[in-house]
N, C-alpha and C positions, 0 to 999 in steps of 0.2 A: 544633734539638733542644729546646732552653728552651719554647718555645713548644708541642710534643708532650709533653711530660712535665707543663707546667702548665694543660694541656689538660681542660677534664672530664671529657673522655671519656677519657682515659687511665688511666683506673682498671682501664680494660680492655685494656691495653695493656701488653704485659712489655716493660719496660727493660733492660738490662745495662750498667752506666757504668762505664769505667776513665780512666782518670786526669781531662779535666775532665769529662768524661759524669758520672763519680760526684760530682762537687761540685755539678755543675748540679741531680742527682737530689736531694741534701742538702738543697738549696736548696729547691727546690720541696716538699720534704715538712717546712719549719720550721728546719731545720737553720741553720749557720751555718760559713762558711767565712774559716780565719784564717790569715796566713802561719805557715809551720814553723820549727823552727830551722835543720833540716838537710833535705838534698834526698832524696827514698827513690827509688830505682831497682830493677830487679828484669822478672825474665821468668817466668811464672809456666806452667805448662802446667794447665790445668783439666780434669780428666776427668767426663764430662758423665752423667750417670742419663741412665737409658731415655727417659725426656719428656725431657729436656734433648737427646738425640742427634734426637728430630723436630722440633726447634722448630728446630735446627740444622742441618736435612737430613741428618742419618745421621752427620756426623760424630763421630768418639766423643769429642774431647776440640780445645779452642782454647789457642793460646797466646795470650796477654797481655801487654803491656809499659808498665806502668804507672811513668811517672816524676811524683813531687808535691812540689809544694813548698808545699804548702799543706797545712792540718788542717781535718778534719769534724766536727760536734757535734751530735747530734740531740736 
C-alpha cells in the first residue's frame, strides 16, 4: 500500500485508510506519525453519497473498525 499511495501516479488514485492505511496516507502526504497516550477503538458504520455507493458497487454504507494507538499531524 506505502508504495500505491507514494506512487505519482496516485494522484489519480482514491484511497480510504483506517487505522494503519490512514497513518501510512499521513505519511505520504507530509504528515507525521507519533505514539498516543491511550488506545482509541471504535466500529464506526459510514453512510456512503451517491458516488461513494459506485465507487463501492452500490453499497450504501461500510463498517469500519479502526483501533490506533498512534496520532496524525499534517
Amino acid at each position: 500500500m506505502r508504495d500505491i499511495v507514494y506512487s505519482p501516479s496516485s494522484r489519480h488514485i482514491k484511497v480510504f485508510g483506517v487505522c494503519l492505511g490512514h497513518q501510512i496516507i499521513a505519511e505520504a502526504f507530509g504528515g507525521r506519525v507519533e505514539g498516543a497516550d491511550k488506545v482509541e477503538l471504535g466500529v464506526y458504520d459510514l453512510r456512503l453519497t451517491e458516488k461513494g455507493q459506485r465507487w463501492w458497487k452500490g453499497n450504501k454504507g461500510v463498517l469500519v473498525s479502526p483501533m490506533n494507538t498512534s496520532l496524525d499531524s499534517i
